[in-house]
C-alpha positions in Angstrom: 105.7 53.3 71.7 102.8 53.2 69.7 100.3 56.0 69.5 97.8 55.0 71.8 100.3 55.2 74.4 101.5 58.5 74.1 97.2 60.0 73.9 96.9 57.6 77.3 100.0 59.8 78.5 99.1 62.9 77.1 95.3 62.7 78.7 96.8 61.2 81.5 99.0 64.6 82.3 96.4 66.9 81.0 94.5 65.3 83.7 96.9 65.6 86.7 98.2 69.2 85.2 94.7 70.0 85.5 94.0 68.8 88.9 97.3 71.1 89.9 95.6 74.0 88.1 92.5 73.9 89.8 94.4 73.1 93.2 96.5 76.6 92.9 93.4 78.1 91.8 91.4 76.8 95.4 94.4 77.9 97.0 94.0 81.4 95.0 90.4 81.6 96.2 90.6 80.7 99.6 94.0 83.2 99.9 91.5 86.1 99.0 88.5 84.8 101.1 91.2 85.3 104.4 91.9 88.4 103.0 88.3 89.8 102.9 88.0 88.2 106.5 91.6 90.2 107.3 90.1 93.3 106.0 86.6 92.7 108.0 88.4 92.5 111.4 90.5 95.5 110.6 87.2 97.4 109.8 85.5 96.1 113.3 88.3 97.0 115.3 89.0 100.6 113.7 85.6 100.6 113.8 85.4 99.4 117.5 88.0 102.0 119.0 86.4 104.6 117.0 83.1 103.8 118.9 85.4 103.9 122.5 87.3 106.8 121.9 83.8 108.6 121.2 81.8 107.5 123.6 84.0 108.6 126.2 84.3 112.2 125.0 80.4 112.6 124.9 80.4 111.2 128.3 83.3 113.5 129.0 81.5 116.7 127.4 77.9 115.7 128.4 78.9 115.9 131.9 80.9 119.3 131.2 78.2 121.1 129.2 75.6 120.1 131.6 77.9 121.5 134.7 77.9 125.0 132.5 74.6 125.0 131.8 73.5 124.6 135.3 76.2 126.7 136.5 74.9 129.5 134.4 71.0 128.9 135.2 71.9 129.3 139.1 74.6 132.3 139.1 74.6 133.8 135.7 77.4 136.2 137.0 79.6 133.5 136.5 78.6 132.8 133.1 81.8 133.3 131.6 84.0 132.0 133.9 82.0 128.4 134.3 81.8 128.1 130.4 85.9 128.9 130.0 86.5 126.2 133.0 84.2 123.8 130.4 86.1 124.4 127.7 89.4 124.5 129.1 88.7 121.0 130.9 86.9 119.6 127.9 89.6 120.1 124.8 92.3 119.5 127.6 90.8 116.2 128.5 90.0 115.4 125.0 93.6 115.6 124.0 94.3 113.5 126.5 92.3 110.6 125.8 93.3 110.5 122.7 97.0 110.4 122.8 96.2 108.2 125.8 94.2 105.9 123.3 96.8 105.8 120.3 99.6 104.7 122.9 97.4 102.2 123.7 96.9 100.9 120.2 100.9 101.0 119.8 100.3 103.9 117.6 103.3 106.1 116.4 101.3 109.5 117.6 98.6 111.3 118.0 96.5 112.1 114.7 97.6 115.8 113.8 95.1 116.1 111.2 92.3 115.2 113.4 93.5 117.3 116.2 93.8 120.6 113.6 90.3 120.0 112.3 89.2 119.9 115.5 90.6 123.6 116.5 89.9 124.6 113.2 86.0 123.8 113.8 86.1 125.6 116.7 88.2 128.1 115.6 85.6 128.9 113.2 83.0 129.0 115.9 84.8 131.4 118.0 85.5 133.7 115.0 81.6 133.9 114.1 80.3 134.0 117.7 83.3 136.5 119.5 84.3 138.4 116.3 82.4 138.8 113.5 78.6 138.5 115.5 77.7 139.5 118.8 75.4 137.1 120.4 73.1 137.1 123.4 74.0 134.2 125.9 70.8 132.5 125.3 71.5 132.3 121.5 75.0 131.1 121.6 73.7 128.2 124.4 71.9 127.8 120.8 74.8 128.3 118.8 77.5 126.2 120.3 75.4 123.1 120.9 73.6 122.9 117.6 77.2 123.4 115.5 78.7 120.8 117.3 75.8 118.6 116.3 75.8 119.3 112.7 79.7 118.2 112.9 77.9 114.6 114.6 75.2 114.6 111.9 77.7 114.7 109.1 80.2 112.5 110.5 77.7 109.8 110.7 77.9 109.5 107.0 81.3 108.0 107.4 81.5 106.5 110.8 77.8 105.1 111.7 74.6 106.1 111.2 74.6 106.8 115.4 76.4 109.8 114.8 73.9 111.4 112.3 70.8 110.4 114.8 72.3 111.9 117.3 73.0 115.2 115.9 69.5 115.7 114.4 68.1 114.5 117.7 69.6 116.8 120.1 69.9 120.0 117.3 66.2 119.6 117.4 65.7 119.7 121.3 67.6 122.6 121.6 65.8 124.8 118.7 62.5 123.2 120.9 63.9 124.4 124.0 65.3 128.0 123.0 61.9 128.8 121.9 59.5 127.4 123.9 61.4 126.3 127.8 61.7 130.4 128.1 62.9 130.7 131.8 64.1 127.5 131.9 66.5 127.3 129.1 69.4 126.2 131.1 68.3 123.0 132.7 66.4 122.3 129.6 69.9 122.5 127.9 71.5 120.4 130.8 69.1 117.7 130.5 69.0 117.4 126.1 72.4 118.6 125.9 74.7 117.3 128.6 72.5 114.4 129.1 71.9 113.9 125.6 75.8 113.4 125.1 76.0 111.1 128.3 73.3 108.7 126.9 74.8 108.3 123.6 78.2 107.5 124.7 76.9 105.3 127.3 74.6 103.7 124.2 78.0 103.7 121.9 79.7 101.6 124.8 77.2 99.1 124.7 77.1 98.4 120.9 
């Protein structure tokens, strides 16, 4: 076999060994293209139940906080009792839906973490506005609303820029309304409060 032979071979399996190359490498690229599109879905649909699971506890709370609010505006005697009822429904309802929504997403439990940040946060509330500082009922309808917003406004940073809007949005109207609605406080708190809630999760839903 003379040497122009064996270069015709040679070139000739360079060539096909190449072709192979560049075949696994096409199959390389196209294995991490369904992978970024794996990832993208996973995103969306954390992303999606995220949205669900929130929009139904502002719809759930908005509806509560405006029931207090008017509750206390019509019979302030029953001030405390109304806004222990809301709370009491609220955070039971709230665990609810969510251990209602992880078995629903074949999830192995609730989230525990989430659940003791969320006690924790209000923990925290309670400590400041029942031990440490004695507030007048028209500054912790200030209070309550506007820490719970600042929780929104800096968990939009992570889960949508929604979050943050509404928080600033609604901590606004209330510092608006505590000073200037005087009389009318309360259903100035049902309305930007309760119905502030209600329109974002019904907003949420739709997007």
């Amino acid at each position: 076999m003379d040497s122009k032979t064996l270069d015709s071979k040679t070139l000739e399996g360079k060539t096909l060994e190449g072709k192979t190359l560049e075949g696994k490498m096409l199959d390389s690229k196209q294995a991490m293209a369904a992978l970024g599109e794996i990832e993208a879905v996973t995103r969306q649909v954390r992303q999606s139940r995220f949205y669900r699971v929130s929009s139904t506890l502002a719809i759930l709370w908005g509806g509560l906080v405006a029931a207090g609010d008017l509750t206390e505006f019509a019979a302030p005697a029953w001030r405390g009792l109304a806004w222990l009822v809301v709370y009491a429904v609220g955070i039971a309802a709230t665990v609810t839906v969510a251990t209602w929504d992880d078995r629903a997403s074949a999830a192995r439990g609730v989230d525990v973490r989430m659940l003791a940040a969320y006690f924790l946060f209000v923990g925290f509330g309670v400590l400041w506005t029942e031990g440490l500082v004695q507030m007048s009922p028209r500054l912790l309808n200030v209070f309550w609303p506007t820490y719970f917003m600042l929780a929104y406004a800096i968990g939009g940073l992570w889960f949508g820029i929604a979050f943050t809007v509404i928080g600033l949005v609604i901590a606004a109207l209330t510092l608006v309304g505590y000073f200037f609605a005087g009389p009318w406080f309360g259903p100035w708190m049902a309305v930007v409060n309760g119905g502030g809630l209600v329109l974002a999760g019904l907003w949420m839903r739709r997007n």
